[in-house]
ROTOR-833266 format. One record per residue: x, y, z of N, C-alpha, C in turn; residue in three letters. Coordinates in steps of 0.001 Angstrom, whole numbers, plus 500000, padded with zeros to 6 digits. Example, Ala and Ser with C-alpha at 12.3 -4.5 7.8 and 13.67 -1.06 7.14 Angstrom:
<recs>
513190494310507800512300495500507800513200496700507800Ala
512850497750507080513670498940507140512900500030507870Ser
</recs>
This chain:
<recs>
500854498803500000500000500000500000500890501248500000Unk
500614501974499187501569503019498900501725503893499902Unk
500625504495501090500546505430501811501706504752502994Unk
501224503227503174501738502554504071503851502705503834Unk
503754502857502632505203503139502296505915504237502262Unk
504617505261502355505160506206502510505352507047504070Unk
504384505977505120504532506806506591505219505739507065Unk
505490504758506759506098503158507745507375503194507537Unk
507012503134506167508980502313505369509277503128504563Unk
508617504642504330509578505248503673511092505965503983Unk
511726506512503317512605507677503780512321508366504910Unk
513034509052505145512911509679506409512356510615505865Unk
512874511405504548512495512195503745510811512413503565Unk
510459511568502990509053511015502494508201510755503336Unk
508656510462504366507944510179505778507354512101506781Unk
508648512599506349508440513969506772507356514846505566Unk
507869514417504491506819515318503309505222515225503819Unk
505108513392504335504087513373503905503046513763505465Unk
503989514371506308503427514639507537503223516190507495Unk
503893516656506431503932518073506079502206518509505241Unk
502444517474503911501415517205503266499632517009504104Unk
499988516707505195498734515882505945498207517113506657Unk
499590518066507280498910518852507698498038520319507133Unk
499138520442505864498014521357505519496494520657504615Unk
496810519360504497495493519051504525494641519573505101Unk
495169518493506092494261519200507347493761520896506967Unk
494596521555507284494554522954507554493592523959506899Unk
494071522984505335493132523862504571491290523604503913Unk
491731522140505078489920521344504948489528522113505871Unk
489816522410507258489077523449508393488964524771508180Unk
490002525495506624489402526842506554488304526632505479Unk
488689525867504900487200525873503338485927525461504165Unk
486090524214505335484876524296505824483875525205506699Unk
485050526132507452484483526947508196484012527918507310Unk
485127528667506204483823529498505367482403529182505270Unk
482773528234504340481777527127503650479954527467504628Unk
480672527170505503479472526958506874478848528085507295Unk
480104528700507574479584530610507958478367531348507344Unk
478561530508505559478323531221504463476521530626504939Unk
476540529228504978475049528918505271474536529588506307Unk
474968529827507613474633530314508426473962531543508103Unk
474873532594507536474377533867506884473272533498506017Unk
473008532880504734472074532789503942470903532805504611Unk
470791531246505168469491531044506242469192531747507308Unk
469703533122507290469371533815508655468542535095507860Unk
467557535354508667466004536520508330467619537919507933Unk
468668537598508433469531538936508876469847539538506921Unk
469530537596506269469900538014504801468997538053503794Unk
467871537176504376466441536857503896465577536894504594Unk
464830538064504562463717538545505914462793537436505340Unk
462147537040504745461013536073504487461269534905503988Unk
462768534136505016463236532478504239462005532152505185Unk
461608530736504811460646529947505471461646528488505550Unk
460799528225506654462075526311507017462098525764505253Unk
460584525653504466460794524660503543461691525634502697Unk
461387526856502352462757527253501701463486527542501733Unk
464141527370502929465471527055503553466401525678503158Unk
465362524719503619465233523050503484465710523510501636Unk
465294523629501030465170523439499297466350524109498901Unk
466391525163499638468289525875498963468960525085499377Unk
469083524502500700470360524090501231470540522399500082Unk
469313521863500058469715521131499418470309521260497757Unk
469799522432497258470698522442495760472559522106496016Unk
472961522576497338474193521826497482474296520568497027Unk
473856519531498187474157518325497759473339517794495902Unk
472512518495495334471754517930494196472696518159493593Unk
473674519484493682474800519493492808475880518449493092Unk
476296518287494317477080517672494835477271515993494128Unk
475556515755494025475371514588493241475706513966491841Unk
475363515271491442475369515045489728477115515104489483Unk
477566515642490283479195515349489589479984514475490366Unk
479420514559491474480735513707492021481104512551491630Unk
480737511776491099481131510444490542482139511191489655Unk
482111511845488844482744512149487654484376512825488261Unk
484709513761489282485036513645490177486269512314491144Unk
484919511908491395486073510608491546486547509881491339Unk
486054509798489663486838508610488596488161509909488194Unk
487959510796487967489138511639487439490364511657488625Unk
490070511565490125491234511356490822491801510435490865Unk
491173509116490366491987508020490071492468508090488596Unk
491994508581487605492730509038486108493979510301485913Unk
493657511029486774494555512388486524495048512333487973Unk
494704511916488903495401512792490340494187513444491124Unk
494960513168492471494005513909493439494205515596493589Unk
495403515842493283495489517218493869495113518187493075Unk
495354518247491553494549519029490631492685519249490983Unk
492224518303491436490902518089492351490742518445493207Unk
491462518360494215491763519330495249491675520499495140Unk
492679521294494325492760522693493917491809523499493105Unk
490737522619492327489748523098492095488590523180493047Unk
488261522687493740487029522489494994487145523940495764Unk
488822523950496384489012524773496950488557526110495950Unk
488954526247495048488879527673493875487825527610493764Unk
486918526928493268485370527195492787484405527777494240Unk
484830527071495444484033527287496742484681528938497005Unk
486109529505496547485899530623496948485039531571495574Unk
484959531258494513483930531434493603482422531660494046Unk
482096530814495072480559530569495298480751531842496314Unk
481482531282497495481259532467498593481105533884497998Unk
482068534592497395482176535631496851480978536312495844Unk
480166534756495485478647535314494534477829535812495528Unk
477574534977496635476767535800497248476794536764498003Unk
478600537421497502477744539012498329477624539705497410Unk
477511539409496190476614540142495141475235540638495335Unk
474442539175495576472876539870495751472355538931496813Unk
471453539312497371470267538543498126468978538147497512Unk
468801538436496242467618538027495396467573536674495604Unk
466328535620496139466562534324496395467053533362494846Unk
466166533963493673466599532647492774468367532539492426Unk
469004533192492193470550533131491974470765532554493475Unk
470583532823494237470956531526495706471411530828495598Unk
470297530021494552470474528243494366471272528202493299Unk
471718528872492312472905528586491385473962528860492226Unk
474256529851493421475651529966494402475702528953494654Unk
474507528431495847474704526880496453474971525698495752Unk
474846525222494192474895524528493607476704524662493519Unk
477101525653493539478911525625493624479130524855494392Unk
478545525049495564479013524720496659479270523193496658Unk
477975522940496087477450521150496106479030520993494875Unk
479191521359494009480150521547492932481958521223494124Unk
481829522041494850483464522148495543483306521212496231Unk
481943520710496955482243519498498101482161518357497330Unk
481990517758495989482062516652495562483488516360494923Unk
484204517390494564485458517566494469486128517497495733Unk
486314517897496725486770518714497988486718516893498787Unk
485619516755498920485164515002499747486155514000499326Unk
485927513806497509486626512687496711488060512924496692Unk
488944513940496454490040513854496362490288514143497782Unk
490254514512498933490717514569500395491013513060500872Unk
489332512375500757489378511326501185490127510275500934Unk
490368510782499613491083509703498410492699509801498962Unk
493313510924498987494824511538499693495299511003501109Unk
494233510872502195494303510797503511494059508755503406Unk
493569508015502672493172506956502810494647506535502309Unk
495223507262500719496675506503500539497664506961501235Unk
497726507895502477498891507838503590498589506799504314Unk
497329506496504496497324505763505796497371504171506053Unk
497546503438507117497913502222507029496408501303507898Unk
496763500379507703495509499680508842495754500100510304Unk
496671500561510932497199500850512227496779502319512377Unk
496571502817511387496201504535511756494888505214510753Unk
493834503931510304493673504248509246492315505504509974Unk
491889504614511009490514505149511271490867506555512217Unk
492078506323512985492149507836513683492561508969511966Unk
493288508748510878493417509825510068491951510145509661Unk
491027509148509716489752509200509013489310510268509995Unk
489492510196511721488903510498512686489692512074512550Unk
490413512375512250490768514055512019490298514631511011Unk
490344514215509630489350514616508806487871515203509639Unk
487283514071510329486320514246510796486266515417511803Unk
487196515380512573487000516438513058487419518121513003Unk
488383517693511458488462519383511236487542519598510371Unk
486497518742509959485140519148508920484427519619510448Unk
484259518639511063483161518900512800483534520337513087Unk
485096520649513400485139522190513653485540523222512710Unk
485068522720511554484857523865510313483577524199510383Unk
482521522875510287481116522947510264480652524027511365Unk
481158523440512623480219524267513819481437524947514021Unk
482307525424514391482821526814514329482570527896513192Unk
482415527419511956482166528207510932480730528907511112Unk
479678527623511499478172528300511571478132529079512862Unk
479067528782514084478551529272515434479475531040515375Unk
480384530966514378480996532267514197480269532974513236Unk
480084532809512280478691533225511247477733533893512276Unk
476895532743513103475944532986514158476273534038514929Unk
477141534149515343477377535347516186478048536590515923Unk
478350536649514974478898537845514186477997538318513471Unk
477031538082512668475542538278512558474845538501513611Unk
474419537830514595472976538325515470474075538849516366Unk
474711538844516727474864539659517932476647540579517952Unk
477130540998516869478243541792516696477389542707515415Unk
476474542176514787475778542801513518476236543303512311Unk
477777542151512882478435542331511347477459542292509866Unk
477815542851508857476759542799507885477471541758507225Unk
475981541008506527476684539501505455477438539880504311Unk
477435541061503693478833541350502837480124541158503399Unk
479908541748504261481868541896504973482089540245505424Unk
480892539127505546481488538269505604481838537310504984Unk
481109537785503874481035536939502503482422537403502335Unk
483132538908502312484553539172502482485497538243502924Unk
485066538237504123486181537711504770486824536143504253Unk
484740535684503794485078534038504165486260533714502473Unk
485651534489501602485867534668500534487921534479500443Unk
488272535568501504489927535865501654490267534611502358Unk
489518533886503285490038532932503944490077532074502960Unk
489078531379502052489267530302500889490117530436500091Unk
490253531719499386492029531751499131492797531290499697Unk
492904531686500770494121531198501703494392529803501396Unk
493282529157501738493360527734501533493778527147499968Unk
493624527869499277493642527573497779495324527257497584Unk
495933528416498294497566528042497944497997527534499163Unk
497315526967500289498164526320500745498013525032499978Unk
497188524422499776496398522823498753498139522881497708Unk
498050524204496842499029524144495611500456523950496343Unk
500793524708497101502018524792497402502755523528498215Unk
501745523514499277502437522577500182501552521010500520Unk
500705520524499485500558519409499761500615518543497926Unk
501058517273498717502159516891497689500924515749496953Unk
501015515265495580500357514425494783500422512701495441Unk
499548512300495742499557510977496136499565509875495180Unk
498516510342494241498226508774493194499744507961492990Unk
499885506873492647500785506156492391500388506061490715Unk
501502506646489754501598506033488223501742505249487999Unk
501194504673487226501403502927486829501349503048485238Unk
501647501780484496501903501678482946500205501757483017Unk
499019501430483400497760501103483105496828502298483369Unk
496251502666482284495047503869481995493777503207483377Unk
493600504019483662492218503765484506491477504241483918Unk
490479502977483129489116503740483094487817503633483631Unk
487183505019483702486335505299484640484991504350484613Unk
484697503898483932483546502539483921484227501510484636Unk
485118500989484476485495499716484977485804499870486329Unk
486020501049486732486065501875488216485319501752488847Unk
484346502193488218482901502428488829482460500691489063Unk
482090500376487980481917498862488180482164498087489077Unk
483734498220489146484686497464490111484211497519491609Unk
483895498352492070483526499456492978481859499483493883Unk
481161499326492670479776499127493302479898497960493338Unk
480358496934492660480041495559492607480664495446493993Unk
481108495805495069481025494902495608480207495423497066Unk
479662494213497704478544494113498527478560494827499592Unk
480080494983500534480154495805501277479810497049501473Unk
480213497386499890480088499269499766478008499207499706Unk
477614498529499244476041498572499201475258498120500768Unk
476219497556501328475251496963502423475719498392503409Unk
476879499586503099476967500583503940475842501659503656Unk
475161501794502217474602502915502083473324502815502696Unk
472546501795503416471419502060504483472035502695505908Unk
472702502569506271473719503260507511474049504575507361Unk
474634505223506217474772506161506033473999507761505642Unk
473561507051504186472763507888504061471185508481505021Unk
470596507447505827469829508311506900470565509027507922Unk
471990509023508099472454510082509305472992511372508591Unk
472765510790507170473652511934506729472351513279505897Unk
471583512690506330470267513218506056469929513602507256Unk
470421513541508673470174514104510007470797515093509905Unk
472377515153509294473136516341509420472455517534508612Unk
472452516879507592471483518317506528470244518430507278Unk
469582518212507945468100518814508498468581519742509638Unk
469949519452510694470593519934511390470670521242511174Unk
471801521150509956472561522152509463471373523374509021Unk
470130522687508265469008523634507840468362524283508836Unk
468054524070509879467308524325510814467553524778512057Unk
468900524390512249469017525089513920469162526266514085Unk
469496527118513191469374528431513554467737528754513824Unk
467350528542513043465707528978513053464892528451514393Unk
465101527634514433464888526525515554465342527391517079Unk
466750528014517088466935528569518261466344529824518129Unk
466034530539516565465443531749517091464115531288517870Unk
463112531088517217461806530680517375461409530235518887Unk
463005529546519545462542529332520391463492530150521319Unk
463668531376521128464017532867522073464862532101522755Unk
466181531565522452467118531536523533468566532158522916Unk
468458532884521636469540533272521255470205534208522775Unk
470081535148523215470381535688524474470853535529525640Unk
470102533411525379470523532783526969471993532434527008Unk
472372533173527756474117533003527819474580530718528209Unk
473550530303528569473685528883528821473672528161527492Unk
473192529076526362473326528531525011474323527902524036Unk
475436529269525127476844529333524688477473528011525387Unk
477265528180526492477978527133527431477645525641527160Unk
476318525302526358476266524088526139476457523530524766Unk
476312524698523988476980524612522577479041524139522728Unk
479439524922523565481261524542523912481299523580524710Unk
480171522893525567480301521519526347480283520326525047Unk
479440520511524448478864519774523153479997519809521932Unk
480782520752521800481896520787520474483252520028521304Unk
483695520629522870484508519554523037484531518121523557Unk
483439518038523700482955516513524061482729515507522362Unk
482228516058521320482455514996520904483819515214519648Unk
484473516021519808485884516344519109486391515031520101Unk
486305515249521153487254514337522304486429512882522264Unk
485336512797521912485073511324521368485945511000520016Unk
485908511974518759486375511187518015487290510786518135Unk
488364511431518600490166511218518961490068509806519773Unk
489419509621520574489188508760521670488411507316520965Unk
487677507211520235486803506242520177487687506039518323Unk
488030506458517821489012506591516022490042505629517040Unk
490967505824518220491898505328518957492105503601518973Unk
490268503654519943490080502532520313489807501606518392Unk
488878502160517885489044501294516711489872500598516022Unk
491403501167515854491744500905515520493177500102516251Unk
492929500343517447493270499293518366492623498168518350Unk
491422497814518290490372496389518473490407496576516990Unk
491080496940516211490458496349514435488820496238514531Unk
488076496929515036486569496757514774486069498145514156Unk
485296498134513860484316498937513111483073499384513284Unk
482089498117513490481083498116513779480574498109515042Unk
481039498017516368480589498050517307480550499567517508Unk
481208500378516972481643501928516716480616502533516132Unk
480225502473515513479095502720514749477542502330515962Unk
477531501311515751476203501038516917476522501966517933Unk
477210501743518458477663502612520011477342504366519594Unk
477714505016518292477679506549517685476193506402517830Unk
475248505314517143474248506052516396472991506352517814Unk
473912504837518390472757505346519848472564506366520737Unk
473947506899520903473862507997521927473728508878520918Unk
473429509472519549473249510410518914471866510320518849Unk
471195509496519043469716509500519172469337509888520692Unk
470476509856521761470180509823522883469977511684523035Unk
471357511592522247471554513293522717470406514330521700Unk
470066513592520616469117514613520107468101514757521025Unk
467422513958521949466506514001522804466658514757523495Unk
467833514604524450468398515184525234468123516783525064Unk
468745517227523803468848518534523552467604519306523097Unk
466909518551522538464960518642522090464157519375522951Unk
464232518169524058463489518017525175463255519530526380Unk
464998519876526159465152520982527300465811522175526706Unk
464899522370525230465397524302524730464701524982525539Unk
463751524628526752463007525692527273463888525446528478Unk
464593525067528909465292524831529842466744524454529927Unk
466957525717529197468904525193529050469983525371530631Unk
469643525836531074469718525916532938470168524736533290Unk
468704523860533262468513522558533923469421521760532747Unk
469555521680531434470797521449530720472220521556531276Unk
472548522661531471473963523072532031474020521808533452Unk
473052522527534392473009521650535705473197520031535848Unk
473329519648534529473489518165534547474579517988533011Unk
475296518982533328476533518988531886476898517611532177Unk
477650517122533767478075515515532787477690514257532406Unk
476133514561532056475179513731531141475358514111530026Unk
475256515279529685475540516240527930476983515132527968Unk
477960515495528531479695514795528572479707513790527896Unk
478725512873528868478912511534528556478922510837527447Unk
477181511575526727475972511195525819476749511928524780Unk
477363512730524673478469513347523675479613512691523479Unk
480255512188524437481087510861524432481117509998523320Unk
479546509747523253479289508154522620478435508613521751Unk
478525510045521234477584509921520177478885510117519067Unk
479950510859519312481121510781518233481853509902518026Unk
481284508488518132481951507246517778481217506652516162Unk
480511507665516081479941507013514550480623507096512935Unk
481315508541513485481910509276512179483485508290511492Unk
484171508880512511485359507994511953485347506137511740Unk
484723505845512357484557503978512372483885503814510635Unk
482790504779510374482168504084509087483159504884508212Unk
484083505800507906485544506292506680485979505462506555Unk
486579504615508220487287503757508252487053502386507878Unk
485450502043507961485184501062507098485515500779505936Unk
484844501894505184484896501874503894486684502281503712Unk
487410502746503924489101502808503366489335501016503774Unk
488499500782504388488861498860504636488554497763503310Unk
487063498260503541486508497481501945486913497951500807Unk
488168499041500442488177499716499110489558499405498399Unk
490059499230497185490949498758496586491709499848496484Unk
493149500329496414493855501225496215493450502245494798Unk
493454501070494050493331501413492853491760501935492345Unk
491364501776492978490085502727492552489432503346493968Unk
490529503903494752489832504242496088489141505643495729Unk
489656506664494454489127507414494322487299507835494007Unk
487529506548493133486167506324492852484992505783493620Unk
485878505300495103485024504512496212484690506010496857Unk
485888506840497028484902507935497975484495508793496954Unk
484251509047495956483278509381495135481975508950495890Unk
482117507753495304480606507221495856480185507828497385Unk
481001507451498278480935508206499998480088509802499336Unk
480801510674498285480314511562498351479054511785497863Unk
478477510868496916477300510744496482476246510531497577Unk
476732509805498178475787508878499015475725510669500554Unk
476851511159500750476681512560501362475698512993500481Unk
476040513630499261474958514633498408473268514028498808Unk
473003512636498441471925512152498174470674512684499853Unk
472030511997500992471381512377501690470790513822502857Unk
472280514668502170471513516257502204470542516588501460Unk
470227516450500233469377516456498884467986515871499651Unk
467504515403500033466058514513500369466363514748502458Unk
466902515182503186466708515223504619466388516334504438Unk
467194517715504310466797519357504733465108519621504059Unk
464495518732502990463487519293502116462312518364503354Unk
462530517029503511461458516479504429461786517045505524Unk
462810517174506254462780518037507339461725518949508048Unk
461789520166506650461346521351506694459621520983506487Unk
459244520007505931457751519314506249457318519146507117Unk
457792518358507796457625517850509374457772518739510170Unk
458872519875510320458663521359510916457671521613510943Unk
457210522233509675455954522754509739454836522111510051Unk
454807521089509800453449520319510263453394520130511317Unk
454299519063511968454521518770513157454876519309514253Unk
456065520130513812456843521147514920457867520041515411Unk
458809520462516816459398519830517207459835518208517196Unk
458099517629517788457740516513518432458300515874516634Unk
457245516037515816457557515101514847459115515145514131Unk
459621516051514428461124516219513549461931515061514897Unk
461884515095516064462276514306516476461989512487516607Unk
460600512571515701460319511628515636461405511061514130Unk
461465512006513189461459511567511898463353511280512648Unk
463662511846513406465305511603513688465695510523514079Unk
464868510185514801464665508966515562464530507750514408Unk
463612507752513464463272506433512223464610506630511545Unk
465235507603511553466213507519510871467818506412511186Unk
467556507050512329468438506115513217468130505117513614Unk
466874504645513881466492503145513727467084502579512290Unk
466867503002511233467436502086509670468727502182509956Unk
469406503200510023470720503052509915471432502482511097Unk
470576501907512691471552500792513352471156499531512648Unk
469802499365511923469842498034511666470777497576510437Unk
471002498497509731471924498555508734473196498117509411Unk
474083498676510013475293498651510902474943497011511342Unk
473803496843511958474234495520512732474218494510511615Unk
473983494880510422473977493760510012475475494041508874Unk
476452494745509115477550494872508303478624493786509070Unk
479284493340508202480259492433508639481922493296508366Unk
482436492810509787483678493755510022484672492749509288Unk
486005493465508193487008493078507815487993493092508321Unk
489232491912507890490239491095508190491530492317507995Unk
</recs>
């Protein structure tokens, strides 16, 4: 395995590049995501669209992933044909493209052609990252590299939206200057990608082509018996991502200073699961008990957090239940990357997280739009119901995946 040769048994040389390489990975996945995020935050807030409603909220956010869909395959057969990092360097460029459209206008229909970039940079941005970080890594480190990914997307995502959030409602920064900012930060990221992280694919005498990729790829059973597991949580995150702002206005606690405090109990509790539970995985070579163990306490803690917006007080007053139930709800993320970098062939790994990214698009694309149904109809009670069925399919899915050798 090439990555394996290059952090185990390479040079000392090669061994250092590629720790160099990893980090501005890293570096420059937590600034594209935190824009990225900021940028939703702003859109979906009355501060940019006095008359968004949940369902058309729900319907923009998803032109991301609808875009996200339609290319990413294409995407991730080209990082196994041409290279990951040329892929790379476009995701990053086009996403500071998108940010920068919308501080053009607030007219809603051009929205959804911005957001469709977006869906555009993360099907690029997903496939070649995932694809880069899977050929450094070895079976001994595969699921904690999976598990940093994860968590500099986790604190791009919610640092990006909770800084958005508060630089908007309550500094009253205006959404131009941050469409500015986020805009200068994605640059940033653009040349660190060029400069300092290095090409992974391995050349070989043999053309890859992208059908037989693909082929190779779905055919086999593993990668199909993951997409009931996945795609309903990943359809939790997009209803998440659509709604909680609205969700905390509506329910008047932007102000409650305990908002803050359980939002930063909640970001380092499950950052410190993934590090912690990515650890254990790949210590016990398991997978799946990781997954069961994530999806339950993430059903635990949505309750948890549901139950007591009228009472974030009595929240705080029992933080090390939030601790715990945060603990064990960030054991889901890194175990199923790490699955799939298990079931996937070197040689067409690009095209395997392609698919990962499809199967992301599909299920932002169809969660934020039913979401925003059940909002309205239901209110609370039923969105927690629909969270809940969700996570019922996707443990029965998990329990029935079989862990590899």
């Amino acid at each position: 395995m090439a990555g394996e040769a290059v952090v185990s048994t390479g040079t000392a040389t090669s061994r250092r590049r590629a720790r160099i390489s990893l980090f501005f990975l890293y570096t420059a996945t937590l600034v594209m995501r935190a824009a990225a995020f900021m940028t939703i935050a702003v859109v979906t807030s009355a501060k940019y669209q006095e008359s968004i409603s949940y369902l058309t909220a729900g319907i923009l956010v998803s032109f991301y992933p609808i875009a996200e869909l339609i290319t990413v395959m294409y995407f991730g057969v080209l990082c196994d044909k041409v290279g990951r990092k040329p892929i790379l360097i476009f995701a990053h460029a086009i996403t500071a493209v998108a940010t920068f459209s919308f501080s053009t206008t607030n007219f809603i229909y051009p929205l959804f052609v911005f957001t469709a970039f977006y869906g555009i940079g993360a099907a690029a941005k997903t496939s070649s990252t995932l694809t880069m970080i899977a050929d450094l890594a070895t079976p001994r480190n595969r699921a904690r590299l999976m598990a940093l990914f994860d968590i500099v997307t986790f604190l791009g995502l919610a640092g990006g939206y909770m800084l958005g959030f508060l630089l908007l409602n309550f500094y009253g920064v205006p959404p131009v200057t941050l469409f500015y900012l986020q805009t200068a930060a994605i640059l940033i990221s653009v040349v660190m990608v060029w400069l300092f992280v290095d090409e992974t694919r391995e050349k070989s005498g043999l053309a890859v082509r992208g059908w037989d990729a693909l082929k190779s790829v779905v055919a086999r059973k593993e990668l199909r018996d993951l997409l009931p597991v996945y795609i309903p949580v990943i359809a939790i995150y997009g209803m998440v991502i659509s709604f909680l702002e609205k969700i905390v206005e509506e329910a008047d606690i932007i102000g409650d200073p305990n908002l803050m405090i359980i939002l930063v109990v909640l970001g380092l509790s499950l950052v410190a699961s993934m590090v912690v539970n990515a650890w254990l995985s790949d210590r016990m070579r398991k997978r799946r008990p990781f997954m069961l163990f994530g999806l339950f306490f993430f059903g635990v803690l949505a309750v948890l957090l549901v139950q007591n917006l009228d009472n974030l007080s009595g929240l705080v007053a029992i933080w090390p239940v939030v601790v715990l139930v945060s603990l064990g709800a960030g054991a889901f993320p890194p175990a199923v990357l790490a699955y799939l970098a298990d079931i996937t062939k070197k040689e067409t790994s690009g095209t395997a997280f392609g698919i990962y990214s499809l199967v992301l698009g599909f299920g932002f694309a169809f969660g934020p739009p039913m979401g925003g149904v059940v909002l309205e109809t239901f209110g609370l009670p039923g969105f927690l119901v629909l969270i809940g069925a969700f996570l019922t399919v996707a443990g029965v899915g998990a329990f029935r995946l079989k862990e590899q050798n």
